[in-house]
Every structure is written in C-alpha cells, then in structure tokens.
MMTF fields as JSON, N, C-alpha, C and O atoms, coordinates in Angstrom:
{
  "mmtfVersion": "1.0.0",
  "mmtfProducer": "UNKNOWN",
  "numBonds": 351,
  "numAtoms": 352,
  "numGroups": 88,
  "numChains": 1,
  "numModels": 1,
  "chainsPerModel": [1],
  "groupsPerChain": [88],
  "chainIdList": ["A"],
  "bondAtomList": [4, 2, 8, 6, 12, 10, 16, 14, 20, 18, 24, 22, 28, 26, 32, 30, 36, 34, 40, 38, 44, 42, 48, 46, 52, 50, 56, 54, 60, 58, 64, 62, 68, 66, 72, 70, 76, 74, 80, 78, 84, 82, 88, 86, 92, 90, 96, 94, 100, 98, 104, 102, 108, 106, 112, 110, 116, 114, 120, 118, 124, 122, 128, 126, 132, 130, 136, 134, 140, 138, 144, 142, 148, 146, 152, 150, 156, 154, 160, 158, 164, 162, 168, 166, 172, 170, 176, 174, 180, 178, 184, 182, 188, 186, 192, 190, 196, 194, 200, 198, 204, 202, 208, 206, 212, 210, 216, 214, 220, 218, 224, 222, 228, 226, 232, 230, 236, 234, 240, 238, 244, 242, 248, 246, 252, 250, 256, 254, 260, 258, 264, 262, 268, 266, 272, 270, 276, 274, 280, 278, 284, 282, 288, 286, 292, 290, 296, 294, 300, 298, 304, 302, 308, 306, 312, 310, 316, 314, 320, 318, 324, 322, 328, 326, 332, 330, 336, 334, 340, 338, 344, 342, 348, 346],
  "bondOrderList": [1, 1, 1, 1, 1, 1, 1, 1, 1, 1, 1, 1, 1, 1, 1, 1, 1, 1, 1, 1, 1, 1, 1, 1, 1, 1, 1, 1, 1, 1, 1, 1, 1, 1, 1, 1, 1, 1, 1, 1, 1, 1, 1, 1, 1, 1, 1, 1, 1, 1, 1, 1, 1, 1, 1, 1, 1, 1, 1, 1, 1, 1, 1, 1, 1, 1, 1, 1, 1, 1, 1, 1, 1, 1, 1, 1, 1, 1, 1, 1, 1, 1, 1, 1, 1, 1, 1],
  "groupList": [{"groupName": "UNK", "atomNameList": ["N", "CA", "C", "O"], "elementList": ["N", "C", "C", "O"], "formalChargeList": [0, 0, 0, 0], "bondAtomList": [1, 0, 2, 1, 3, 2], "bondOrderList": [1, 1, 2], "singleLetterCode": "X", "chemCompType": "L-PEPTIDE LINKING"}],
  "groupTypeList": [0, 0, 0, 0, 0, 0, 0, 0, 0, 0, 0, 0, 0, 0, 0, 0, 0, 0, 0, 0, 0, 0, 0, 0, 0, 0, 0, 0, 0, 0, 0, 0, 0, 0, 0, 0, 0, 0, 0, 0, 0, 0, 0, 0, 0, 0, 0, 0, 0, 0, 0, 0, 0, 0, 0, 0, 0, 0, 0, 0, 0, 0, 0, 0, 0, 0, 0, 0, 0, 0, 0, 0, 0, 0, 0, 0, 0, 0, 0, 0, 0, 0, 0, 0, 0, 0, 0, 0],
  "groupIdList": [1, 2, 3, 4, 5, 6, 7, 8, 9, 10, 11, 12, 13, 14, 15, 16, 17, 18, 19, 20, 21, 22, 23, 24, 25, 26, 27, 28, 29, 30, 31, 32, 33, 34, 35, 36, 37, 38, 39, 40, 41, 42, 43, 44, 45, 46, 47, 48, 49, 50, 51, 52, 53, 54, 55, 56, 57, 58, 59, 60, 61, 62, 63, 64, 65, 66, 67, 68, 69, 70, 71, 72, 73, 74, 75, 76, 77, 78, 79, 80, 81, 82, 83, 84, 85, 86, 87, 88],
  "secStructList": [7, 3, 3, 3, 3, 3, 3, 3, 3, 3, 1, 7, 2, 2, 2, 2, 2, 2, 2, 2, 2, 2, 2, 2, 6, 6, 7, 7, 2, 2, 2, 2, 2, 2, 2, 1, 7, 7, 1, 4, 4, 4, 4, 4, 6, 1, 3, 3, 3, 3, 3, 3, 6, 6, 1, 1, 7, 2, 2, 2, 2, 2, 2, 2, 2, 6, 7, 7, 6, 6, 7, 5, 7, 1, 7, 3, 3, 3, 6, 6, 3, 3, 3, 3, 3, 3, 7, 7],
  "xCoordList": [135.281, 134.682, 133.486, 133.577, 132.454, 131.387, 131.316, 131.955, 130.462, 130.505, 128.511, 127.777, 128.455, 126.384, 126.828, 127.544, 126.112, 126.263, 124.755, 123.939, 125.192, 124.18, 124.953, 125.927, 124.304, 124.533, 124.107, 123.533, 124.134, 123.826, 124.359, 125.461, 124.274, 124.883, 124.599, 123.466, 125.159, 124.735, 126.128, 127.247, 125.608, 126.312, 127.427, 128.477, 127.154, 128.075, 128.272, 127.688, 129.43, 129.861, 129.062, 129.119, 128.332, 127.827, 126.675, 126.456, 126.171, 124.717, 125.157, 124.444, 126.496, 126.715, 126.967, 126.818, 127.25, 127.428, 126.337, 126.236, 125.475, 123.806, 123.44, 123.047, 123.369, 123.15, 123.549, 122.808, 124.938, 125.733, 125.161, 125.035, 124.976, 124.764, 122.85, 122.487, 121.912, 120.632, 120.679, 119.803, 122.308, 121.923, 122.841, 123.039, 123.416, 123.866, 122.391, 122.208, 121.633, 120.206, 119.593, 118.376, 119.924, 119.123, 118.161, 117.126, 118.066, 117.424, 117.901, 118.986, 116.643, 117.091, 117.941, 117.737, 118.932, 119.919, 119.31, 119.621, 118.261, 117.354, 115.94, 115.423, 115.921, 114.522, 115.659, 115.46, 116.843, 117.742, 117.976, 118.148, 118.047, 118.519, 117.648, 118.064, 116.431, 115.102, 114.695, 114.184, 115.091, 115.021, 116.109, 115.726, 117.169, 118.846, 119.432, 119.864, 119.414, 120.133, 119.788, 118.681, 121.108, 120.567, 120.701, 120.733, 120.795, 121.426, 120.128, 119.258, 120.153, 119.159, 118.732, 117.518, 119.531, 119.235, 118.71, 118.547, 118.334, 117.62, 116.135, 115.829, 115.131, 114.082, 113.773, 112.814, 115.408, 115.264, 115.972, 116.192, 116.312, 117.263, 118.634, 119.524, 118.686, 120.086, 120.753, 121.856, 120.292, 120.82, 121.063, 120.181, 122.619, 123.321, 123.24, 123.695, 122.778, 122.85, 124.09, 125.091, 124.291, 125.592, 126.262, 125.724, 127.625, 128.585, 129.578, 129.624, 130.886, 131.714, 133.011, 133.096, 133.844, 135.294, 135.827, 135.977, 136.134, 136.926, 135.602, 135.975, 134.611, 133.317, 132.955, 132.195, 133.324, 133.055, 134.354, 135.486, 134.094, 135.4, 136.541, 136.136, 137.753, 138.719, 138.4, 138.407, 138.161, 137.574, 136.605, 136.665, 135.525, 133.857, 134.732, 134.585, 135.629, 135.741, 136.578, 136.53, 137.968, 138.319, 137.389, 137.039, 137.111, 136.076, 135.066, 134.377, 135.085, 133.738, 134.422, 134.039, 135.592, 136.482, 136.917, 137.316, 136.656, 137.502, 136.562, 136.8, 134.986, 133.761, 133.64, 134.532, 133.031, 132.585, 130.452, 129.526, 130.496, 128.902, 128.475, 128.953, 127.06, 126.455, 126.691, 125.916, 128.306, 128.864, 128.319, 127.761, 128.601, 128.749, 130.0, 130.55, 130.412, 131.561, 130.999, 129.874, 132.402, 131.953, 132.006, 131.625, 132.415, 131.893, 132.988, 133.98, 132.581, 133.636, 133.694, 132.564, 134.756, 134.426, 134.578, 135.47, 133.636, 134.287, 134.007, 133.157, 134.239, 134.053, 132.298, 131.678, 131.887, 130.195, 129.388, 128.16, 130.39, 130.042, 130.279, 131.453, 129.607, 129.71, 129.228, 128.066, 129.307, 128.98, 128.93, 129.797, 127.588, 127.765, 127.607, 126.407, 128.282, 128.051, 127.76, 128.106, 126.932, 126.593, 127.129, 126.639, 128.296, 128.225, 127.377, 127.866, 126.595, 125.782, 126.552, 125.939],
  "yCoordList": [70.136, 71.032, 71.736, 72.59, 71.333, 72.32, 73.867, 74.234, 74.592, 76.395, 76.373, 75.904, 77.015, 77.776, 79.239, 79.495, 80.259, 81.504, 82.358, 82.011, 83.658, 84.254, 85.55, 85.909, 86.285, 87.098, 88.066, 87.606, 90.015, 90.64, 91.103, 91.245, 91.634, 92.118, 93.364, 93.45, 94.306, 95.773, 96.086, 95.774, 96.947, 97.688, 98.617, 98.806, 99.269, 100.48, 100.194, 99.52, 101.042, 100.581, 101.637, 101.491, 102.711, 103.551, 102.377, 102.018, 102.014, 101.492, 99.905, 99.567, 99.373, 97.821, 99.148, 98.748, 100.254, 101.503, 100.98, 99.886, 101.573, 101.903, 100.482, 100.403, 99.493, 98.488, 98.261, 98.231, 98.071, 97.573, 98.94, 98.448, 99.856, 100.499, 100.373, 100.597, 99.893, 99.16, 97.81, 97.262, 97.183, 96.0, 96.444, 95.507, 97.451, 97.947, 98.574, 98.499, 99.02, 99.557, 98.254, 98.429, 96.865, 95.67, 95.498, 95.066, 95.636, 95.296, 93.733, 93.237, 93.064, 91.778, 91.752, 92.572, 90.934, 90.455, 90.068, 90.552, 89.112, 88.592, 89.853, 89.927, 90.24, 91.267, 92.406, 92.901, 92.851, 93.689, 93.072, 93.876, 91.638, 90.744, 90.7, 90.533, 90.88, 90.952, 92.286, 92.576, 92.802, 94.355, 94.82, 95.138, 94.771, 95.414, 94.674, 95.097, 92.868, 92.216, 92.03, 91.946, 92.002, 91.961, 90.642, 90.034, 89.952, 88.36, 87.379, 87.324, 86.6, 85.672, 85.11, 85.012, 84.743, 84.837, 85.542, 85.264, 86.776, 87.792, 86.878, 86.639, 86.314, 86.12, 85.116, 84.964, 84.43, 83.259, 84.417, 83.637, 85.704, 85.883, 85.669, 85.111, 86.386, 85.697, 84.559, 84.467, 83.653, 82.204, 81.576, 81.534, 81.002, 80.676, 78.96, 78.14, 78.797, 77.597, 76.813, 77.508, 75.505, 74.875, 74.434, 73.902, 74.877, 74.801, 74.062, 73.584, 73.881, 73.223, 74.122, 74.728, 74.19, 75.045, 75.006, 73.962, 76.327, 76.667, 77.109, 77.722, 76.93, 77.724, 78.908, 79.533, 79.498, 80.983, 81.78, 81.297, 82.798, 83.819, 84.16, 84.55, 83.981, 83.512, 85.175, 85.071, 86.49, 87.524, 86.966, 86.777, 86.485, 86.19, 84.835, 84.783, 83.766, 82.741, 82.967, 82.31, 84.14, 84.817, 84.947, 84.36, 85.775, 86.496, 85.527, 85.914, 84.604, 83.758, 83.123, 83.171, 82.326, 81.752, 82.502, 82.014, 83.579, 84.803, 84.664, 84.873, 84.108, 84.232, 83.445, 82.603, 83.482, 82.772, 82.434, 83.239, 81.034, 81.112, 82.114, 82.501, 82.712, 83.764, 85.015, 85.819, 85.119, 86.827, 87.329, 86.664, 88.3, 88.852, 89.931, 90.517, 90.14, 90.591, 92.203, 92.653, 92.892, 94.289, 94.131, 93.009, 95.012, 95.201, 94.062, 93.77, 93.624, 92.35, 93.103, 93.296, 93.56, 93.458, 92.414, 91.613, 92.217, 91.423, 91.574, 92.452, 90.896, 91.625, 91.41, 91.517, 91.161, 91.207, 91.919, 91.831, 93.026, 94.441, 94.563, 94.652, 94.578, 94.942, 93.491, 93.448, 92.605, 91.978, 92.465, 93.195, 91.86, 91.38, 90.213, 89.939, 89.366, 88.15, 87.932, 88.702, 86.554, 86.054, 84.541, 83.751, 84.188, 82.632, 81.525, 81.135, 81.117, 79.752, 78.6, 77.601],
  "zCoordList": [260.709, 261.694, 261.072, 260.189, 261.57, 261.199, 261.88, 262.866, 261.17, 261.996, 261.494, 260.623, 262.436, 262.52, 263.046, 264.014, 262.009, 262.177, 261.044, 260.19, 261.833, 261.407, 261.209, 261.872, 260.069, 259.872, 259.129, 258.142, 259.165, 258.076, 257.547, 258.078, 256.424, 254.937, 254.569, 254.095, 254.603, 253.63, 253.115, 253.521, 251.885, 250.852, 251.484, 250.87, 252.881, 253.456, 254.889, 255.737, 254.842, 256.256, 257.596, 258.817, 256.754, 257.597, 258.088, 259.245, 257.137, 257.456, 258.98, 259.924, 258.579, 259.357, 260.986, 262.14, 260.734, 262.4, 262.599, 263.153, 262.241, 262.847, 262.999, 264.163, 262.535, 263.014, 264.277, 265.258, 264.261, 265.397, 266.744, 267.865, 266.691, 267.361, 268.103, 269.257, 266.761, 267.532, 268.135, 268.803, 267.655, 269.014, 270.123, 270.896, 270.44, 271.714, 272.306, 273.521, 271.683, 272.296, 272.446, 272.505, 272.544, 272.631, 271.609, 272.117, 270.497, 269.319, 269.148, 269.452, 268.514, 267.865, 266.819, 265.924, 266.713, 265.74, 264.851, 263.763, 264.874, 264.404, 263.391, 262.276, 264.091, 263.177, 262.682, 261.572, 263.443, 262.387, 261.148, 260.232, 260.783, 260.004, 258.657, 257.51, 259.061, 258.21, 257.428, 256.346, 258.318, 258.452, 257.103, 255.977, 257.457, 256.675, 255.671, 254.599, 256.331, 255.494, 253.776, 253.243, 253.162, 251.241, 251.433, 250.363, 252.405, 252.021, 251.937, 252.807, 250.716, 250.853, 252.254, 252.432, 253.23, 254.646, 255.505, 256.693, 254.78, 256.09, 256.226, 257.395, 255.111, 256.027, 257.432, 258.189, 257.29, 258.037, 259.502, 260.429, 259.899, 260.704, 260.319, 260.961, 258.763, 258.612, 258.727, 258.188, 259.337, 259.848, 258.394, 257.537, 258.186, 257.371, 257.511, 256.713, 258.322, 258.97, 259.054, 259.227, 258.975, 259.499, 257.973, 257.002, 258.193, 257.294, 257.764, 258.898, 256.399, 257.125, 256.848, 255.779, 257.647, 257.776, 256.378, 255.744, 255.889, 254.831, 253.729, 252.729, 253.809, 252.37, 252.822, 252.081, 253.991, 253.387, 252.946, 252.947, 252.65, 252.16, 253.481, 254.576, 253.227, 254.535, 255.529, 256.756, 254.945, 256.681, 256.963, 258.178, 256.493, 257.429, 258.275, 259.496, 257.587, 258.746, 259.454, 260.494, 259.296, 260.639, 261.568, 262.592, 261.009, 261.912, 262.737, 263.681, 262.381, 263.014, 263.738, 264.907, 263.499, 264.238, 265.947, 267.004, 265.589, 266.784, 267.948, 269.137, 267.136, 267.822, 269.217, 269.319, 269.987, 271.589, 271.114, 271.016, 270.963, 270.681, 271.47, 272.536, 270.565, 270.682, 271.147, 271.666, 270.807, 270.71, 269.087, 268.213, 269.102, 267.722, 267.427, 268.36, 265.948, 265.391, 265.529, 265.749, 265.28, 264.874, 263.457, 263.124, 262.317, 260.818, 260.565, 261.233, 259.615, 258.799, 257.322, 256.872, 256.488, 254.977, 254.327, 254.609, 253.229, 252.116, 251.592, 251.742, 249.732, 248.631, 248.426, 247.368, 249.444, 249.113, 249.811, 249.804, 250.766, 251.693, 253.076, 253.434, 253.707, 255.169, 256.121, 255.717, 256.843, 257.508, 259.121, 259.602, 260.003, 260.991, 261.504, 261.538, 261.935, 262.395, 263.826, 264.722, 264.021, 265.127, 264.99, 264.184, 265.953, 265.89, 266.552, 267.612, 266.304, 266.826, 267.8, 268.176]
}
C-alpha cells in the first residue's frame, strides 16, 4: 500500500495551535508549510511525497491512516515534535 501526505513540523505544541488555528482562518496548508515547517519538506509544501505503509514512525501512520484524502490531522506527537498532516 502506498500513502502521499503532507505535512508540518515544529518543536512545540503551542506553535502546531496557531497553526491549526490559521488554517481554520483558511490559510494555505501549503505556504503554512514553508512558513513553520523544520522539515526538509517545507520548501516543497511539506509534501512527503509517496511512501509505502509501515516507514514512517507508527503515530504519524496512525494518524494518516485515520485520514479521508485531503482532510487534515489535529497535532500528532512524535519523537521529532509536533506534526500536522494532510493526506493526499
């Protein structure tokens, strides 16, 4: 099974609020991504591109799994900080 997702990354969980709270104001997922994300993926929009089931860390593929294409998660932790995801 392949998975396509996007996503951003910060250090605190205050900072993945305020995010999640500028795409309830309709902000891009996408320019938040550029904007916030530490992840080598922010210049692309975060876009992780297509993977295959079981390589990310087992909360981000909960979490992505839970997903409906092009919903997004509320905060995800893992040991590499705060996530928000978008599934593709």
């Amino acid at each position: 099974m392949k998975l396509k997702a996007k996503h951003i990354l910060v250090d605190h969980e205050y900072e993945a609020k305020d995010i999640l709270r500028k795409l309830e104001e309709g902000k891009s997922f996408e320019e938040l991504a550029k904007d916030y994300s530490l992840c080598g993926s922010a210049p692309s929009g975060g876009d992780l591109g297509e993977f295959p089931k079981g390589r990310m860390v087992p909360a981000f593929e909960k979490a992505l799994l839970a997903l409906r294409p092009d919903e997004v998660s509320g905060i995800v932790k893992t040991q590499f900080g705060f996530h928000i995801i978008k599934r593709l």
